[in-house]
N, C-alpha and C positions, 0 to 999 in steps of 0.2 A: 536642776540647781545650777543656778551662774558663780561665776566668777566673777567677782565684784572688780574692776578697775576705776579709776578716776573717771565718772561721768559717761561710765560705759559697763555694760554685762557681756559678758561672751560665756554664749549658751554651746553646750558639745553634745552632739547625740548620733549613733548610730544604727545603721538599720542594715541585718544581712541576712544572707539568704543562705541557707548550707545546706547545699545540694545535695554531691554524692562523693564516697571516694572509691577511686578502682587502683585496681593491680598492688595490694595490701599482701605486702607479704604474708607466706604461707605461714604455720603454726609448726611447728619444728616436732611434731608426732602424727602418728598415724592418719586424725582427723582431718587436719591440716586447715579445717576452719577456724574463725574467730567471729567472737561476739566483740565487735567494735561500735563506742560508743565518741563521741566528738564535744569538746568543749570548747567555751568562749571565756579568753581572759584578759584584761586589764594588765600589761604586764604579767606577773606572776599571781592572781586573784580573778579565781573563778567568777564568772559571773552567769554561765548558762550551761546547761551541760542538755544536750539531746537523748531523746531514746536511744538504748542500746538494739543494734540490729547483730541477729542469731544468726551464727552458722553462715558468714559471707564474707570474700574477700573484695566483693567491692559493692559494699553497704549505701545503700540511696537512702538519708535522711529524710528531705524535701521537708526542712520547717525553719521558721521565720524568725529574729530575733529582733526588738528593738528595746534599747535605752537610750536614757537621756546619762549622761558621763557624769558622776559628779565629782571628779578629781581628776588632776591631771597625770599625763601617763607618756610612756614612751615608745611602746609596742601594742598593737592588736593582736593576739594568738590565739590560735587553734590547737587542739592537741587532738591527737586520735588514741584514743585508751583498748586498750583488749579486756576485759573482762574476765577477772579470774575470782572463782568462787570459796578457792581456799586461801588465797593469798593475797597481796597488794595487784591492783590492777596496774599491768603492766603500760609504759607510752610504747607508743611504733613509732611515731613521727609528729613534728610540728611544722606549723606555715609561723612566721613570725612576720609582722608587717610594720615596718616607721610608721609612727603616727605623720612624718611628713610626706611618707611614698601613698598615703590613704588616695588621695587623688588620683593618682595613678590606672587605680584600676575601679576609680568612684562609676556606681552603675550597670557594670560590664560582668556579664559571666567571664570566670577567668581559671584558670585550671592552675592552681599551685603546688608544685610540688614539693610533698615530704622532706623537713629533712632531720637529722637526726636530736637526739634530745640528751643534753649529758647535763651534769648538774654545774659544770665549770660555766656553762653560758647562762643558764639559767638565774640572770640576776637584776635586781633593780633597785630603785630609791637613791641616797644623794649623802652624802658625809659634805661636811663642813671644817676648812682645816687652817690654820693660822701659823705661816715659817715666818723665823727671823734669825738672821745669822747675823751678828754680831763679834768683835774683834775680843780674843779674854789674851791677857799680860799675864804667861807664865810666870813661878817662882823664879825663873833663869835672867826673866824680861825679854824670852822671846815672844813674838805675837805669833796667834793661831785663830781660829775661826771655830764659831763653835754654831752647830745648826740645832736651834730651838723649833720642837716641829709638836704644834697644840692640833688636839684631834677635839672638837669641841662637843657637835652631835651630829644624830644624822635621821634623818628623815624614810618613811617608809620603807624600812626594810620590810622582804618578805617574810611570810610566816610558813615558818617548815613544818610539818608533820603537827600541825594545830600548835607550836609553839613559836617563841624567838625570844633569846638570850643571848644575844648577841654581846662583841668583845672585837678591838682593834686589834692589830699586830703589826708596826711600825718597825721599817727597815729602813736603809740606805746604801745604795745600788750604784758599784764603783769597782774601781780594780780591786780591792777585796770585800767582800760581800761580808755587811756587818750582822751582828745576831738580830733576831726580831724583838720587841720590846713588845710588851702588851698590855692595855687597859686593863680593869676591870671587868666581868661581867655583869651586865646590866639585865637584871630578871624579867621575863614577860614585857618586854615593850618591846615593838618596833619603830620606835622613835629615841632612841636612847641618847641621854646625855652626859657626855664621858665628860670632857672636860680635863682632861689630861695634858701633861707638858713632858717630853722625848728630848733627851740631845743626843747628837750625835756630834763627834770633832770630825772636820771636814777641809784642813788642812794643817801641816805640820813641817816645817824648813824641813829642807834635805839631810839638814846636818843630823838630824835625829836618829839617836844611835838603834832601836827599835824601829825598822822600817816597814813594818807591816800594812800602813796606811798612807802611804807617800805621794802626797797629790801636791803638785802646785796650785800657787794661788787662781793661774791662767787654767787650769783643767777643771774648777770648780763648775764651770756650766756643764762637762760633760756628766757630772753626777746626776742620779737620779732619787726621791723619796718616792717607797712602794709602802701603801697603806691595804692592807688585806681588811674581810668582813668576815668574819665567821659567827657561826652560830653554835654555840657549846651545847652539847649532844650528850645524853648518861650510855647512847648505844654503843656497843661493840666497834660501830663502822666507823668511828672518828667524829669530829668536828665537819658541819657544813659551809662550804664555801657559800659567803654572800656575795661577794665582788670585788673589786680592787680599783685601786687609782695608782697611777705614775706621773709623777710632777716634778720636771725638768727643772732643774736648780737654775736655770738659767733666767726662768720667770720672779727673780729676786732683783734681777736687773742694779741698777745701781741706787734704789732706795734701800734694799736686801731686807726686804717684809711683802711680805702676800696672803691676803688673806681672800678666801674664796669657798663655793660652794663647787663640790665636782659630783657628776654622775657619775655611780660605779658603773665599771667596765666589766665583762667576761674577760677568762683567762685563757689562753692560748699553751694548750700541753700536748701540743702535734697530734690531736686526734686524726685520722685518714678520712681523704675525704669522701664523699656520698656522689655517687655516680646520679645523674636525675633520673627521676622515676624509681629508685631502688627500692625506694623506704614506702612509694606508691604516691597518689598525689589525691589534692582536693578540692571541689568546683566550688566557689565562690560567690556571693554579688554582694560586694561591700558598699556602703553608701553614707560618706560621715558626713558630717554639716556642724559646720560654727557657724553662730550666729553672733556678728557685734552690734547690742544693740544698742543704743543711745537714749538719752532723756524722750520722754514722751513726747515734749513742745518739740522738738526737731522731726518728728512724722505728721504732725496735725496739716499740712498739705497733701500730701498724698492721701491720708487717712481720711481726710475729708472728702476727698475728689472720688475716694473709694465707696462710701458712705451713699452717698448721691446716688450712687447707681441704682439702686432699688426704689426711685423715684422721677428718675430721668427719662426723657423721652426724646429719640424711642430710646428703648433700652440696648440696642446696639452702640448706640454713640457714648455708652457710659463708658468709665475708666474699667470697672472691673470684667465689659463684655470684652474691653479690648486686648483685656492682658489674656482671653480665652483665646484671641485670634491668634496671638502673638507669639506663645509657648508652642510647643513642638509637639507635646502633648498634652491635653486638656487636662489629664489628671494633675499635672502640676501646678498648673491655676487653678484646680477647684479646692485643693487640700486648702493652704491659706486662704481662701477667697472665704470659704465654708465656716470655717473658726474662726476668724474675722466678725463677719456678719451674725454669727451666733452670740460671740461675744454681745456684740452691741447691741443684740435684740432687733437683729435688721435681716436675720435670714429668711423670713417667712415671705416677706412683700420683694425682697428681693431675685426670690425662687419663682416668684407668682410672675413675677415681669419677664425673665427671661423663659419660663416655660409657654406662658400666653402668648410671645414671639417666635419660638418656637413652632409650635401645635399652628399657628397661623400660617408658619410657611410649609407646614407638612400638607399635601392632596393624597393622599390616601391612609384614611382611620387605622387601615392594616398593618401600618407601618410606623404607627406614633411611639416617638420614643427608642426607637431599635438600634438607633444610629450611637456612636462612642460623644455625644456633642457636650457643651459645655454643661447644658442641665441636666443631662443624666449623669454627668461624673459630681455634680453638686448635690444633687437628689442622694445617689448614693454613701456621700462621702457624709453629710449629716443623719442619713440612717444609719450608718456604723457609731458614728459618736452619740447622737439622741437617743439610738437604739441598743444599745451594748447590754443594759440591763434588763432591756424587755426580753431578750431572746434570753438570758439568764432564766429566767420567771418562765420562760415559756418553752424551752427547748432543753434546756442542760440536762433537768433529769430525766429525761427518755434516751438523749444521747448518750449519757453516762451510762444507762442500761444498758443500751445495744452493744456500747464500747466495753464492758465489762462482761459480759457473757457471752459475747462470739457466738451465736446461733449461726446457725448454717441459712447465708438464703439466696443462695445461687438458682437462676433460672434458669439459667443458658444452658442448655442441654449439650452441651458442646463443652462447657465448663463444666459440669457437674461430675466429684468425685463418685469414686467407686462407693464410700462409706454412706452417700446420702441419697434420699428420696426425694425426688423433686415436689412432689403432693406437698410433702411436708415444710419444705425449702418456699414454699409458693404461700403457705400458712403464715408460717415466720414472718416473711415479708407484708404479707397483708394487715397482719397485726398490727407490726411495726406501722403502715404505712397509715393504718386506721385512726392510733391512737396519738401519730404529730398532725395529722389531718386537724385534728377532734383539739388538740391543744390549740391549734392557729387557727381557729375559726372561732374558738371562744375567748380569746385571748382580746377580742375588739375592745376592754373595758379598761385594759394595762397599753394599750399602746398611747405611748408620749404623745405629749398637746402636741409639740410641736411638728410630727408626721402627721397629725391627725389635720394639722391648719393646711399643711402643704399638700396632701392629698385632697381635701375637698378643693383647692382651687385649681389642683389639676383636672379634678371630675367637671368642676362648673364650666372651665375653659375648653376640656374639648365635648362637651356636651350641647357647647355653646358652638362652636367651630362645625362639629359635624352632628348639625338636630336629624338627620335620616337616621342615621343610625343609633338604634338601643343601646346597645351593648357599652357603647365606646365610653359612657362614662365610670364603666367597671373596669375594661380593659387599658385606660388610663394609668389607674389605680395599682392594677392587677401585676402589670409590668413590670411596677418599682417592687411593693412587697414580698411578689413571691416570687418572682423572675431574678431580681435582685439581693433581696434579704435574706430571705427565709432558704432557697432553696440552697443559694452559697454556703451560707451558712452550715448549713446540716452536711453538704458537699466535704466543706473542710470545717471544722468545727474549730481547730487550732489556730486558721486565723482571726477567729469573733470573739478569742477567748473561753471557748466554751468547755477545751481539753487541753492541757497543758503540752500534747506533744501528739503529731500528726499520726493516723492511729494506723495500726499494721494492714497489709493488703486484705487480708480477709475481711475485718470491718469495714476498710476504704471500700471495695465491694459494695457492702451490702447499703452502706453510707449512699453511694452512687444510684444506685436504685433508687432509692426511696428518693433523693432529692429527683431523679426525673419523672418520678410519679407526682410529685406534691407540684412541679413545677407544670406539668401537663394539669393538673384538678386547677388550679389556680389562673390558667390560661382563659377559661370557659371557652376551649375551641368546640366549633361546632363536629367536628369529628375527631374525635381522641385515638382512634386506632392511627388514625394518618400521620401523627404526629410523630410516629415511632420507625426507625427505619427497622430495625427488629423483629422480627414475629414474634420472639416470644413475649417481647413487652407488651407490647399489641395485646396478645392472648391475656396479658396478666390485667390489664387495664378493663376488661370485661368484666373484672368484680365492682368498678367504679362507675359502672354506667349508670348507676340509679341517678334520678332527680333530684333525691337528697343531696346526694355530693356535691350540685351547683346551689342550690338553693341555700346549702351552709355557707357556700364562697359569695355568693351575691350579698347576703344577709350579715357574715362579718367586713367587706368591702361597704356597703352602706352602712356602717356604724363608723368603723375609723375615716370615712368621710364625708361624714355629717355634719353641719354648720352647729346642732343642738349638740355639742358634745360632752363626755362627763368630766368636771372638773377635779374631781377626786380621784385619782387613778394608783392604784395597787397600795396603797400608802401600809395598809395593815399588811402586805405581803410581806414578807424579810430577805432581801435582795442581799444573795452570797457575795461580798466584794472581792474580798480578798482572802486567803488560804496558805498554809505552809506550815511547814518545821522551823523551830526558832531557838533559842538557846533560853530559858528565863532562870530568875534568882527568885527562889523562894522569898515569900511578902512576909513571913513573920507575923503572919496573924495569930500563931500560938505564940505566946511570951516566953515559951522554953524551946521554940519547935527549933529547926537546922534552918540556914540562910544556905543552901548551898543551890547550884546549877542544875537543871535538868531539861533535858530535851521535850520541847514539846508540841503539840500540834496546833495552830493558832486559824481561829474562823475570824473575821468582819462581816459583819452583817450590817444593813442600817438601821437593825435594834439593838445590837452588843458585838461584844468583843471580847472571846470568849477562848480559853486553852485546855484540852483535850490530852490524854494519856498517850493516845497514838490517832490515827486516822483512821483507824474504824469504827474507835469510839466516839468518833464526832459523828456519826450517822444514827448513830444509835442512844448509845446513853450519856446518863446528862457530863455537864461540862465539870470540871474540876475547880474553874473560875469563871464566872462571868461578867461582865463588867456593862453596864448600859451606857448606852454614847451619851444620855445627859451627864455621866458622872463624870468623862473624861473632858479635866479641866486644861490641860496641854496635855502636847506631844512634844516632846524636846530632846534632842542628842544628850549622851552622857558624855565627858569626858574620858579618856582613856586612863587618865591617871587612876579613878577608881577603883577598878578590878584589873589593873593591867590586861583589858580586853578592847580588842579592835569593833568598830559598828555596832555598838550599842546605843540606847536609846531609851526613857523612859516614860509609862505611861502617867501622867499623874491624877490622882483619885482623891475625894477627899480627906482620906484617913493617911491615904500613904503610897507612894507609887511604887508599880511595876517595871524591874530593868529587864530588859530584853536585847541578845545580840543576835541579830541577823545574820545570816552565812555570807554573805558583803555587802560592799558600798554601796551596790546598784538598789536591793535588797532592804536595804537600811532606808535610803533614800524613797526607794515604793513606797514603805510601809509608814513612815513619819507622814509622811504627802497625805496618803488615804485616809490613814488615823486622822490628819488637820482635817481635812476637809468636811469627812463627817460630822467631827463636834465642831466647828468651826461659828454653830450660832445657836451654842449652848449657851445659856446666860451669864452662867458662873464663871466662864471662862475665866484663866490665869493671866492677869499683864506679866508679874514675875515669876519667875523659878530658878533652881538651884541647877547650876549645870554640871557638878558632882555630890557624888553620892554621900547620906551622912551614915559616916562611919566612929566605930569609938568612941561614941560621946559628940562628936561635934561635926559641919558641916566640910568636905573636904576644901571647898570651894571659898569660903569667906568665914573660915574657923569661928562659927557660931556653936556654940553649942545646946538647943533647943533645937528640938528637932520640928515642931512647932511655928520656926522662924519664918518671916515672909523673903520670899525670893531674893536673891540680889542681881542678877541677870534678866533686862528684858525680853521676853518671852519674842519669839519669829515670826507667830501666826499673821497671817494679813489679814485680809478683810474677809467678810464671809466672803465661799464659794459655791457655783454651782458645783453638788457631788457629781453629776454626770459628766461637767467640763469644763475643766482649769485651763482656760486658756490666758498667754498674754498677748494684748494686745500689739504693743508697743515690736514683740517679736515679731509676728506675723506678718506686721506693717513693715517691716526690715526684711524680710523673707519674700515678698511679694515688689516691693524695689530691687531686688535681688535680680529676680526673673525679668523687672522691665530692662534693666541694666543689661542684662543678658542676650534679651532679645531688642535692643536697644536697633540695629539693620532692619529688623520686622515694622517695628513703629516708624519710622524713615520711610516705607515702604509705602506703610499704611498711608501715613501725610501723601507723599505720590498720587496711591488711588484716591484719595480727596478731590486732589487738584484734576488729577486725568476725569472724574465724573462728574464736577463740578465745571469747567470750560466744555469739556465735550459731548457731554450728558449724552453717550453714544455705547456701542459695543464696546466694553472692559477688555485693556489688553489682556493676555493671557497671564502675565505674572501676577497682575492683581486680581485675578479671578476666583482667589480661594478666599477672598477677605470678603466679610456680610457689612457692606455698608449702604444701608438704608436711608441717611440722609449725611451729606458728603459734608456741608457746614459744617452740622454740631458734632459730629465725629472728628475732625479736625481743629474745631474750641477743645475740644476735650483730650487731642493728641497735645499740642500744644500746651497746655498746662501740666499733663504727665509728662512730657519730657523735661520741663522744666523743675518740674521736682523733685523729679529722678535727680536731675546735675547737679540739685542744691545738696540731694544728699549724698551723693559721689565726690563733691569738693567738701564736704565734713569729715567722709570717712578718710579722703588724702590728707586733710591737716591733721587728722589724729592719729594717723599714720608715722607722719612726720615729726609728731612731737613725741609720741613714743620711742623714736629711733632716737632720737636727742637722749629723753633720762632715762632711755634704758641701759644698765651696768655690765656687761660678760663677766660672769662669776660669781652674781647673783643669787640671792634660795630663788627668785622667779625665771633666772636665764641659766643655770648652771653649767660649767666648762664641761664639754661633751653634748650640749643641745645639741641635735643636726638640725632640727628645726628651726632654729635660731639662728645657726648659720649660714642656712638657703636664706631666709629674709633679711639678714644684713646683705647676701649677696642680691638679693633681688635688688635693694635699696642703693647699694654702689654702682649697678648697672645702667639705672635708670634714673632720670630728676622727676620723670611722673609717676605717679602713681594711681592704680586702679583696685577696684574691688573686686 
């Protein structure tokens, strides 16, 4: 989700890695372990929470997080939680990160340490607040100063304990400290609007015979107004601090009016400090990325010159072979290159060109492919996105089995507990290893057109390259699918989506086996024992020696790539999308029945959409509601006003829609996306709808009362999409100038080796020796027009740069007093008269 600006989106998304943490402090009784578990927040709002690891004080995670942001925020946090089974799970420690220090440690494992976590710091969102001090003519006719201080509202507070009620408390901060004044409370919202007006007197002649407040008129700047946030509490333990502001009387200056948006602050109550490492620390790899991206007609040069590639010749000289030479490493050109080309319906001929170049300059068959080079990180990177639901369809429920019932199937003799029999351990495994076998070899009939076009022109091309040998148009093949896909996959199943959280040692185990078995069957090596440095794998691999096992792999390898291929593929299957716990509001399909909330368990599929009692009754018996994707006519946010409930959302049907809230933003945002995209090119589709709910007789949103009524809100949806991949364009073409930008010395370099092979057409110095330039001219047409593209859109982003710094406001709802963010970039901007991306 973007952020819409003047003639511009900026996209935010995050990708981390949360390894492990050590030296966690002990458990203050005899066990002295802990079950420690790690979250991911948005400021103060959960967005991911990891398996809990048992009985250890320094617990290894090892799993993957990505979102796209869809709000803005001020902190990335971590929290490490204990796990307590009678009581609230306790925090140990947190990492807190600026969203401006993000770079800092962009890419880099990074070891942060613990620090402590009290409820005074713990605060976020923004009040908005309006002073005006003014001259009041006592009865006497002496003059005094009277300080008008409006608390209006405030933006994202957090939500405590599943609620927020929050309320202001309004003071002034002087040689005598005045009483606090307080709002209302405002029920169920985090965004509340008070709307409130405060005085305070804030001078008074000396002569004033009650000297309790005696300020001259010159001491006025030293005052201060303290605005508190709390959250009104029916518990024992008091009211929750939200946060606070202090704002310098001085900022009335001589117009004496201010009005402005502040970030609340933590509060400072001399807690002691945290020695490093006390509280224990946590390994890291954070990776954020903004994208700003601009009107579509500002990339159609680049995007063009990018396009080309999969038509140019040779294919070295293209723009998108150069940005492979260019980057540091190729996976960063092939992610955008991949979704690019996908989008446009250009990945297929585009893949064919640089592997046919490829496979040409490889001299040994035994070696095709092996290498990290641009078309295997291409190759790969669209069988993760083409492929996401095949392996769904074809993997998930054997892995869900292995991962849910822990069989024993350790070989290693050397490993093997006291409790088990290796006979039996060797069974287990073969089984297993029988029946993913027996799934990926029948499976030729569901795998994507699109692997299926990219595999036969890698068959025909090194078939073509090297006619001595048989084999090579299998092992072509063989390399990407099961070397690549399939075996990864099963390896870690959590990064294909297959398990929501990286599985414990003993399944990783048995996980691991099985993918070096399926990866060895899938090789078609002429000696499979040698394969293994092992003996006992070796040993194990003796159940596979039959004929059949190749005959099944050569036999599903010439199907998926086959020129005759099926054009119908899995369509009656019911592909799992999407899964979870969701909050919904009873639909009232009885006329007397309860409208009330209940927890429940929500499936997508791309035949329905359907909510379950708990999660076990989604495996078993039937659904409690189910909904067909033709019936859903939008997907659209609710307003908050309607149930004083954060991240909601509703499905609409045609009798009457379902509300549903998400556990958050991130969440919220998944599920809206997925839902669109599936009905996306349902007929009946909605253009309008109601973006609150109709309550009491009438709609809340544009007090119609008919419930009947047609929308008054343009509906969001855009055009259809591929369910398999949303991509946008216009992004990725901003994302990929990014990197020439970046590597902007590489292309420089490259022009060089042009000129150096094109004058001397001799032995390549040594620094241009890592570049593949095949014909030195059109490599240099083609450098030449990217870098000039590049500049056109590096002098757009600096003028939009510079015009932002112009009407951008300090004190803002978009820049509010206390950004740091905001104010590194005004000081970047004072530093410097140019400006860079």
């Amino acid at each position: 989700m973007a952020v819409e600006e003047e003639g511009l989106r900026v996209f935010q998304s995050v990708k981390i890695k949360i390894g492990e943490a050590k030296n966690i402090p002990p458990y203050p009784g005899p066990n002295k372990m802990r079950d420690c578990y790690c979250t991911v927040n948005l400021d103060q709002e959960e967005v991911f929470r990891t398996k809990t690891i048992e009985k250890s004080l320094c617990p290894f995670y090892g799993e993957d997080f990505y979102c796209e942001i869809p709000r803005s925020f001020r902190h990335l946090s971590f929290y490490i939680f204990d796990r307590d089974v009678f009581r609230r799970d306790s925090s140990i420690g947190k990492v807190a990160v600026k969203k401006e220090d993000l770079q800092k440690y962009h890419g880099k494992d990074h070891w942060f340490p613990l620090q402590p976590v009290c409820a005074d710091s713990e605060v976020q969102g923004m009040v908005h607040l309006e002073l005006r001090l003014s001259e009041v003519i006592t009865d006497s006719g002496v003059i005094c100063h009277k300080l008008a201080t409006r608390v209006l509202e405030c933006q994202d507070l957090p939500i405590v304990n599943g609620q927020c009620d929050p309320y202001a408390a309004v003071s002034l901060l002087g040689p005598s400290r005045s009483e606090a004044k307080k709002t209302k409370v405002k029920r169920k919202t985090n965004n509340p609007q008070f709307d409130e007006v405060f005085f305070f007197e804030v001078t008074k002649p000396l002569s004033y015979t009650k000297r309790h407040f005696d300020v001259e008129e010159d001491d006025v700047d030293k005052l201060a107004l303290k605005v508190d946030l709390w959250n009104a509490s029916n518990l024992k333990f008091g009211d929750e601090f939200l946060g606070e502001v202090r704002v310098q009387l001085k900022v009335l200056g001589q117009s004496g009016v201010h009005d402005a948006w502040y970030f609340l602050q933590p509060r400072d109550n001399g807690h002691k400090s945290v020695k490093a490492d006390e509280l224990g620390s946590l390994r890291l790899n954070i990776v954020y990325t903004e994208d700003h991206v601009f009107l579509t007609e500002h990339y159609n040069p680049l995007r063009d010159l990018l396009l080309q590639s999969a038509h140019g010749e040779p294919v070295s000289a293209s723009a998108a072979h150069i940005l492979g030479e260019a980057c540091r490493e190729k996976q960063e050109a092939a992610v955008p290159l991949v979704r690019l080309f996908l989008h446009y319906g250009k990945i297929v001929p585009f893949l064919s060109a640089i592997a046919h170049a490829e496979i040409n300059r490889t001299q040994d068959p035994n070696t095709i492919f092996r290498g990290n080079s641009l078309t295997s990180k291409c190759i790969d990177e669209t069988m993760k996105l083409a492929g996401m639901h095949y392996l769904q369809v074809t993997l998930k429920p054997i892995i869900d089995e292995i991962c849910d019932d822990h069989k024993p199937c350790e070989i290693d003799p050397v490993k093997l507990k006291e409790s088990e029999n290796l006979d039996t351990n060797r069974e287990n495994l073969r089984q297993y290893v029988d029946r993913i076998f027996s799934a990926i070899t029948s499976s030729g009939v569901s795998c994507p057109t699109v692997m299926c076009d990219i595999f036969f022109s890698l068959r025909e091309s090194a078939a073509s390259r090297f006619q001595v040998d048989p084999d090579v148009r299998y092992t072509a093949v063989s390399s990407f699918i099961f070397l690549r896909f399939f075996a990864p996959a099963i390896l870690s199943p959590s990064l294909f989506h297959l398990r929501p959280h990286h599985p414990d040692p003993c399944t990783s185990r048995t996980l691991t086996l099985i993918s070096k078995t399926i990866q060895t069957l899938g090789s078609l090596a002429k000696s499979k024992s040698a394969n293994f440095k092992e003996s006992y794998m070796a040993a194990f691999h003796d159940y596979f020696n039959e004929q059949k096992y190749a005959d099944a792999v050569k036999n599903f390898l010439d199907l998926i790539s086959s020129s005759a291929r099926w054009d119908q593929k899995s369509i009656e299957t019911p592909i799992m999308l999407k899964e979870g716990f969701m909050i919904k509001r009873a639909q009232g399909r009885n006329r007397f029945g309860l409208k009330n909330f209940k927890k429940r368990w929500f499936r997508l599929t791309n035949h329905e959409f359907t909510y379950h009692k708990n999660k076990g009754n989604a495996k078993g018996e039937g659904a409690l509601c189910s909904i067909p994707i033709e019936n859903i006519l939008a997907v659209e946010r609710l307003e908050e006003e309607s149930f004083k409930m954060k991240n909601m959302f509703q499905v609409i049907q045609p009798e009457r829609a379902l509300y549903i809230q998400a556990n958050n933003c991130v969440e919220a945002r998944d599920w809206i996306d997925i839902l669109t995209k599936v009905s996306q090119c349902n007929r009946k589709r909605l253009s309008t709808f109601h973006p609150s709910a109709f309550l009491n007789g009438h709609w809340l949103c544009c007090k119609v009362s008919s419930d009947a009524a047609p929308g008054c809100t343009p509906c969001t949806g855009g055009l259809p999409a591929n369910i398999q991949l949303d991509v946008d364009g216009d992004r990725e073409t901003e994302r990929i100038y990014s990197l020439y930008s970046t590597y902007m010395s590489k292309l420089v370099k490259m022009q060089e080796a042009c000129g150096s092979k094109s004058v001397y057409d001799g032995p390549e110095q040594e620094e241009y020796s890592t570049f593949v330039i095949d014909d030195p001219q059109e490599t240099y047409k083609t450098l030449r027009l990217v870098i000039s593209a590049v500049q056109t859109l590096e002098q757009q982003h600096t003028q939009y740069k510079r015009d932002k710094f112009r009407k951008t406001k300090y004190g803002s709802q978009e820049h509010p007093i206390g950004d740091q963010s905001f104010h590194c970039y005004i000081r970047q901007q004072s530093e410097s008269s140019t400006y860079s991306i």
